[in-house]
C-alpha positions as CSV (number, residue, x, y, z in Angstrom):
1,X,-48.2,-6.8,9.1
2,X,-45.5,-5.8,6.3
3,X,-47.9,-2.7,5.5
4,X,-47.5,-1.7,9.2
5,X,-44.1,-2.4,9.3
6,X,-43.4,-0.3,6.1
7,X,-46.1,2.5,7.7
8,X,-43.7,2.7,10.9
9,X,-40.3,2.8,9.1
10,X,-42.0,5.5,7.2
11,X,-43.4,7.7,10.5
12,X,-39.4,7.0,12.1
13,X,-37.8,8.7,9.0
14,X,-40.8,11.5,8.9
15,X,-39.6,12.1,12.9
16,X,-36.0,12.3,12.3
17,X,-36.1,14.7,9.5
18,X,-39.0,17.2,10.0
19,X,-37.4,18.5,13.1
20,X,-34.1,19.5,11.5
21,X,-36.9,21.3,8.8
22,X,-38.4,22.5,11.6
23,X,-35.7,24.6,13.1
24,X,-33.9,25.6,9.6
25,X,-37.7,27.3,8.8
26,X,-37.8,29.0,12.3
27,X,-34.5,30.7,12.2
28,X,-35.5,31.2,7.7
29,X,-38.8,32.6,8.3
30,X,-39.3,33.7,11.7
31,X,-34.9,35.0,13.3
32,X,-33.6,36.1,9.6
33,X,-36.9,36.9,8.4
34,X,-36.1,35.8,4.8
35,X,-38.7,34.3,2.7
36,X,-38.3,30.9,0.9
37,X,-37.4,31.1,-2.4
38,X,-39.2,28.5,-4.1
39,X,-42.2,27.1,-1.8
40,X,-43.2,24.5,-4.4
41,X,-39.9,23.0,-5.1
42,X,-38.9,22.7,-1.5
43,X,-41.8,20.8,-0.2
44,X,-41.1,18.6,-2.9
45,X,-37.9,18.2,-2.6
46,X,-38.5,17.4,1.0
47,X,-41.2,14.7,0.1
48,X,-38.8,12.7,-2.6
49,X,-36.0,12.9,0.5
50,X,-37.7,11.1,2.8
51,X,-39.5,9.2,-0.3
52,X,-35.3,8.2,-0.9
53,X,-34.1,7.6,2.4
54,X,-37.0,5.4,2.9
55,X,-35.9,3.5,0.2
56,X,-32.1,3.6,0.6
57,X,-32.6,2.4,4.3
58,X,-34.5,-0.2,3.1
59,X,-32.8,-1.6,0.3
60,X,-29.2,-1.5,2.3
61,X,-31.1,-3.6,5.1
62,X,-32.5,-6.2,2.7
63,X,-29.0,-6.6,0.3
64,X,-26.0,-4.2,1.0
65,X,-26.1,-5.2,5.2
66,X,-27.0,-9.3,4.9
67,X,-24.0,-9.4,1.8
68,X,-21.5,-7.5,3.9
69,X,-22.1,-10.3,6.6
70,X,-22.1,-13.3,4.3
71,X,-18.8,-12.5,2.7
72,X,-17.5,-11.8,6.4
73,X,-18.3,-15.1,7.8
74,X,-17.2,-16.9,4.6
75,X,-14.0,-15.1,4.0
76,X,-12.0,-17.0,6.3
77,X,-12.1,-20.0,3.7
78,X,-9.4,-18.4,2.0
79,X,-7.0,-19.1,5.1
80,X,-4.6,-16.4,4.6
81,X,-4.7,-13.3,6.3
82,X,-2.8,-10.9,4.3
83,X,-5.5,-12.1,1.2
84,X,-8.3,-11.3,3.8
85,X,-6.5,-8.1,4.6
86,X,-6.2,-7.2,1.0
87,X,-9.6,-8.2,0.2
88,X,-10.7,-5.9,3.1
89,X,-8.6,-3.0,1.3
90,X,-10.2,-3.8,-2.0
91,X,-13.8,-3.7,-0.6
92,X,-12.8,-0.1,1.0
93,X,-11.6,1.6,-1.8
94,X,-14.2,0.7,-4.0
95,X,-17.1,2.1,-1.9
96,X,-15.3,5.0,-1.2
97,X,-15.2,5.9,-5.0
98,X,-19.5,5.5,-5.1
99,X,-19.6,7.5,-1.8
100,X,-21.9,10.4,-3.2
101,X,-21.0,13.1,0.1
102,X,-17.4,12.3,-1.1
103,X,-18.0,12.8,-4.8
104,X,-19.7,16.5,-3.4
105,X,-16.3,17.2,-1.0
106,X,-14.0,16.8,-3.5
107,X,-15.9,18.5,-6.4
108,X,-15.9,21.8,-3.8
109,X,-12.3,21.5,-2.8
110,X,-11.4,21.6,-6.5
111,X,-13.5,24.4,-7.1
112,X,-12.5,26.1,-4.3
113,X,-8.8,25.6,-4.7
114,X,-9.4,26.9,-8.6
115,X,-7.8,23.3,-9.4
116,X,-5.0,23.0,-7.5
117,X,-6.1,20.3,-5.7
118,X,-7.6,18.0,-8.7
119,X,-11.3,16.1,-8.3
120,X,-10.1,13.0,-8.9
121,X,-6.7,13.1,-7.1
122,X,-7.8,13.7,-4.1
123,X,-10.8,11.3,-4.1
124,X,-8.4,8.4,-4.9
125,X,-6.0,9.2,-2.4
126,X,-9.1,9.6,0.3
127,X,-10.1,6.3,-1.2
128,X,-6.4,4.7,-0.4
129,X,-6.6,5.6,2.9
130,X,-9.7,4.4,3.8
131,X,-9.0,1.5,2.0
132,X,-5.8,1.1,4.2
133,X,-8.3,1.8,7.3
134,X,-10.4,-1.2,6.2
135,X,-7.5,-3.6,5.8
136,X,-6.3,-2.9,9.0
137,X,-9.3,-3.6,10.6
138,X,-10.0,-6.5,8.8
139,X,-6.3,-7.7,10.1
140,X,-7.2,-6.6,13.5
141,X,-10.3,-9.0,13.3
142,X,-8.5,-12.3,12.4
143,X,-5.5,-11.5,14.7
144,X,-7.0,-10.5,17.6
145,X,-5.1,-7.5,18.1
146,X,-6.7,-4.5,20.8
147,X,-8.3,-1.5,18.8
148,X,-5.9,0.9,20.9
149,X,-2.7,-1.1,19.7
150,X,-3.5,0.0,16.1
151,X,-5.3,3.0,16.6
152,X,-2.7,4.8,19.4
153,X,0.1,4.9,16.5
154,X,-2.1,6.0,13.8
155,X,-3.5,8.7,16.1
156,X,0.2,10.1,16.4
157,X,1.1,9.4,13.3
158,X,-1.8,11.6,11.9
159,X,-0.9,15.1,14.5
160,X,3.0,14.6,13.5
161,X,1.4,15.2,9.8
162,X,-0.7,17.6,10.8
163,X,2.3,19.6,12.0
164,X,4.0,19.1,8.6
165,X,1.3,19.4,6.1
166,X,0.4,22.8,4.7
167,X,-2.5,24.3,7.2
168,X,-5.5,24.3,4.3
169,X,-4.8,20.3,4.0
170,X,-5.6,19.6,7.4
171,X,-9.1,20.7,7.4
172,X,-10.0,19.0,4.1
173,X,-8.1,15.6,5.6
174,X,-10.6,16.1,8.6
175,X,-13.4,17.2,6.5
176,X,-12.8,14.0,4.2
177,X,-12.6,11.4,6.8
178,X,-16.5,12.4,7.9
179,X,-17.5,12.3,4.2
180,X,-16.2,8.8,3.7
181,X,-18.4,7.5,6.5
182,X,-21.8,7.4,4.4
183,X,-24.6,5.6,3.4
184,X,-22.4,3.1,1.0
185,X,-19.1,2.6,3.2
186,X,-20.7,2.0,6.9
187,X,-23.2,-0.6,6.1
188,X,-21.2,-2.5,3.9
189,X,-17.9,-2.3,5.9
190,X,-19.5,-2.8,9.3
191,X,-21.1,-5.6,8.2
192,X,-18.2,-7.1,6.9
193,X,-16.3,-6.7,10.3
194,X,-19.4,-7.7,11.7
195,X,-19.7,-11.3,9.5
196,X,-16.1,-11.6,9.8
197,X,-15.6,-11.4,14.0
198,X,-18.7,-13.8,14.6
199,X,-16.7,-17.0,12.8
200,X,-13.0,-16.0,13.7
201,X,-12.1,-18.5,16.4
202,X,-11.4,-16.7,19.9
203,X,-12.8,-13.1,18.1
204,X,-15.5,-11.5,20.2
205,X,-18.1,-9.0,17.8
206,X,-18.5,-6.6,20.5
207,X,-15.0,-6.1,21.1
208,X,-13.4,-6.6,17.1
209,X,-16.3,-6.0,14.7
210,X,-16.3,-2.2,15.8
211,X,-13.6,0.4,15.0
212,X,-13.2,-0.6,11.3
213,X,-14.8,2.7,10.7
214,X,-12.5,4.6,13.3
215,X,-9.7,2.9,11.4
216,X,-10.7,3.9,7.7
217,X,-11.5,7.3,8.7
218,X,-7.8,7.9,10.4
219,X,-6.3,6.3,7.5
220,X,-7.8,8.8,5.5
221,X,-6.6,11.5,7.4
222,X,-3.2,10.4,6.9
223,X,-3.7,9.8,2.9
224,X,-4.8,13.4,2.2
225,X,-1.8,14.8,5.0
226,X,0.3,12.8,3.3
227,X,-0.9,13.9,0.1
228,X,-0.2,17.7,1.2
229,X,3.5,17.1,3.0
230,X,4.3,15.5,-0.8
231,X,2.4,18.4,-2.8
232,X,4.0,20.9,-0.5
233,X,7.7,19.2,-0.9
């Protein structure tokens, strides 16, 4: 039975990924008529992908996911929700350093920007913010509060600093706020909201353990806009 299970999660990772192959090779091969470089390493590489989502997936299911929940539902012994809140912020922050499509965003804005916008500024502020995200949602959680009552000002907030940051900050605020939303942050904080909304008294998980991610990703938004309107004074 486990050798079936582990054949099927296998077969769903081999569909998801070979048709996105698929189409890059048509329009490589067949539209631009362009030969791939390096046969040998490709199909390799392609093999220890799925070989290493297969085992990401799996490992986040078996300890990342079920740790995210236990430390939601137990959090709530500390019976202070600005220390929940905080805690939420710490948790946020530090994943967002270990995201790897972040560490690859920041390296190419730095590159880019021929260091004017420094590697490990910029991944610090982005990790502020979403930190900030998470400790708003986590607050959100144990009061009780709508999504839209939080979200609705940040929203605003975030286009009045679009307006006064300089223009090449606002795509990499954007740009940065889909990186952080990877493979380390969204299990772990998601499950966290998750643990967290099924033992807060009155706290319904459908309606508070989602947007925590929304949250984080606004927040950092307004970090790296922020970070420009300063630079730019």
């Amino acid at each position: 039975m486990k050798a079936m299970n582990l054949l099927h999660d296998v077969l769903d990772i081999i569909k998801s990924i070979i048709p996105v192959v698929f189409i890059l090779l048509f329009f490589q091969l067949l539209v631009l008529r362009r030969p791939l470089e390096n046969p040998k390493t490709f199909f390799s590489g392609l093999v220890l992908a799925i070989v290493g989502l297969f085992l990401f997936l799996k490992g986040a299911n078996m300890s990342l996911i079920p740790l995210g929940e236990s430390v939601g539902q137990n959090i709530v012994t500390l019976d202070n929700k600005l220390l929940i809140s905080l805690f939420g912020f710490i948790v946020g922050y530090g994943a967002t350093l270990v995201e790897p499509a972040l560490r690859t965003l920041v390296l190419q804005v730095e590159e880019v920007s021929v260091g004017a916008i420094p590697e490990k500024v910029l991944l610090h502020t982005i990790a502020v913010g979403f930190g900030f995200g998470v400790a708003l949602g986590v607050f959100k959680i144990v009061n009780n509060t709508p999504t839209i009552e939080i979200m609705l000002p940040l929203l605003l907030l975030s286009i009045y600093l679009a307006y006064l940051a300089p223009e090449e900050m606002v795509g990499i605020a954007f740009d940065c706020a889909s990186a952080t939303t990877g493979p380390v942050n969204i299990p772990i904080n998601v499950a966290l909201a998750l643990g967290l909304s099924r033992v807060v008294e009155g706290s319904d998980p459908l309606l508070n353990g989602f947007g925590i991610v929304g949250l984080s990703s606004i927040g950092t938004i307004i970090s790296v806009l922020l970070l420009g309107v300063i630079t730019k004074a």
